[in-house]
Steps between C-alpha positions, in 0.01 A plus 500: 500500500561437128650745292435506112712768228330643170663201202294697233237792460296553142390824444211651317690718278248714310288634530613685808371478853303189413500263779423141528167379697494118552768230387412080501663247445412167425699139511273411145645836346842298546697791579339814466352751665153752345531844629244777402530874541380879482531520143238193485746249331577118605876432479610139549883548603780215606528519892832343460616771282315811567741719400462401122153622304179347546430163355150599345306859531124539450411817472141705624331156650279783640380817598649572879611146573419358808570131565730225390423122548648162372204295311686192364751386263676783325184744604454780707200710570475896554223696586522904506267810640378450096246232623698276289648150604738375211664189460852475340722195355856561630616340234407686187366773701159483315198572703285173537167660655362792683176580714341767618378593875161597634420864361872507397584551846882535591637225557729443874555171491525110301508145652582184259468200502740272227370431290165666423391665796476884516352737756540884524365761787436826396498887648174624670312627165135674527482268856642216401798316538463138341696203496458328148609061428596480100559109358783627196343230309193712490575850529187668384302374764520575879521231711432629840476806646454671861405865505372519843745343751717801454452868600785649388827416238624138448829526600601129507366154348642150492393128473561236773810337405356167516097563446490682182102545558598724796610872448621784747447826504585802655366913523575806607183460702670295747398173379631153360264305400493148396275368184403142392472594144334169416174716623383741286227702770796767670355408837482184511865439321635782796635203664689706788551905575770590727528885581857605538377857644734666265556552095652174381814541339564169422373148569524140421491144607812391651469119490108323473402633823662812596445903336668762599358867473707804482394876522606785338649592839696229542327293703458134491267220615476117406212324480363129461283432205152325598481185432135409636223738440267374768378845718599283825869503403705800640721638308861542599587813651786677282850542587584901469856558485413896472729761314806306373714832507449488864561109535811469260648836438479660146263768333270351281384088393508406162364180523446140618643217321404103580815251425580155393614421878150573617604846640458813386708833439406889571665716290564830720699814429677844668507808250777618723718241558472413128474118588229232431458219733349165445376337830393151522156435604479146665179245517611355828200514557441793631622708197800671669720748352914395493656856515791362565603295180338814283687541146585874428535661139781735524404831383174346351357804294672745698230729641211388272220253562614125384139424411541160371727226570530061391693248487703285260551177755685270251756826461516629866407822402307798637306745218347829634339790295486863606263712488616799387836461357417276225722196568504125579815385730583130503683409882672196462522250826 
């Protein structure tokens, strides 16, 4: 076991009781690090010197934000409960293009794709919950979108990291399905379903071949994605690793996070040991969990939810955002 201390913590200041939702950072921002909040504003801050004010501050990017996402050089998308997706230049801090959702449905979550690719999944609205595709080039016009593959909010989308024609997403109704958005009729392009049994937290594509699906109770499954489509080819049976309190300790999963090793990290933490624990997640294969060389966060965000948490590789550091107490805390290796 690894041990990692609190170098530096930024706090949202004013106004009070705000608290931070999402963080990213990206090795093409060079070194900074988005962040976006309660009081609906973007913040670009130094993760090497949190401490001191934030680099660049957008303010109201929308109504009830919901969702940030990296896009492409110097750009970051946002999407709120407003309906709105907005797309803002880091750099100047200008907004560069916006679109609105189906019926101005909430929107849960974004996928992008550098440089122009752009997908967002919205809340059930009047029985719906659809998954829109956007080309930034051409904002005004849709270019695909599923309304029927999903009963129930769109919790999680992203594209294949090497098949950019291939998206991912995931529900509350259990599923994560998998789209080839070079089809425009939904059923046809519905190139794979899996049905996690349980509301999916979050879920993504490891490496080419393997997704992982978590629940909102903590439980976890990876699967293989289908390669051939032919109804005489079985597909794999799933690995369930079940409730990940009850497999690695802790009281609630924050995420899962692929690596440049090829592995894979879950980020799990304990309200009441105040503590934050990264555990390796190995493709051996199996995928096998390494409990032993876990990293802990010392005192992480005491006893609030750390509800977001990356890495800064080339700087051997360790960013995590709470929940509640509004506050990014760098952990330095």
């Amino acid at each position: 076991m690894y041990l990692l201390n609190n170098t530096s913590t930024f706090h949202v200041k004013s106004p009070a009781d705000t608290y931070i939702y999402e963080i990213v950072a990206d090795s093409k921002l060079g070194d900074a690090l988005v962040s976006i909040s309660s009081d609906n504003c973007l913040r670009v801050l130094n993760p090497l010197d949190l401490n001191g004010p934030p680099i660049r501050e957008i303010k109201k990017v929308n109504e009830e934000v919901t969702c940030l996402k990296f896009l492409g050089e110097s750009v970051v998308a946002t999407a709120g409960r407003d309906g709105l997706v907005g797309l803002w230049d880091l750099r100047n801090g200008e907004k560069v293009g916006s679109v609105r959702s189906e019926q101005n449905a909430p929107i849960l979550s974004l996928a992008c794709l550098s440089p122009n690719g752009l997908a967002a999944g919205t809340e059930l609205t009047n029985h719906q919950a659809t998954v829109s595709i956007w080309d930034t080039r051409n904002l005004g016009q849709t270019m695909r979108q599923y309304i029927e593959s999903h009963s129930d909010d769109v919790t999680e989308l992203q594209f294949h990291p090497s098949h950019p024609s291939i998206l991912l997403s995931g529900s509350t109704d259990g599923l994560v399905n998998i789209y080839n958005t070079t089809i425009e009729d939904e059923e046809e392009a519905l190139h794979q379903t899996i049905n996690h049994g349980s509301s999916i937290h979050h879920a993504g594509f490891l490496n080419d071949v393997d997704i992982f699906a978590l629940s909102h109770d903590e439980k976890l499954a990876m699967h293989k994605l289908v390669t051939n489509t032919e109804e005489t080819v079985e597909e794999p049976l799933p690995v369930q690793y079940g409730d990940l309190r009850e497999l690695l300790g802790g009281e609630y999963v924050a995420n899962v996070a692929s690596r440049p090793d090829g592995g894979a990290v879950v980020g799990i933490g304990t309200h009441s040991r105040e503590s934050f624990d990264l555990i390796h997640f190995n493709n051996s294969p199996p995928w096998t969990f390494a409990p032993e060389s876990k990293v802990t966060l010392v005192g992480a965000h005491g006893s609030e939810i750390v509800r977001s948490f990356c890495f800064l590789d080339a700087h051997q550091t360790v960013l995590t955002a709470g929940i509640k107490k509004p506050k990014v805390t760098l952990y330095h290796a």
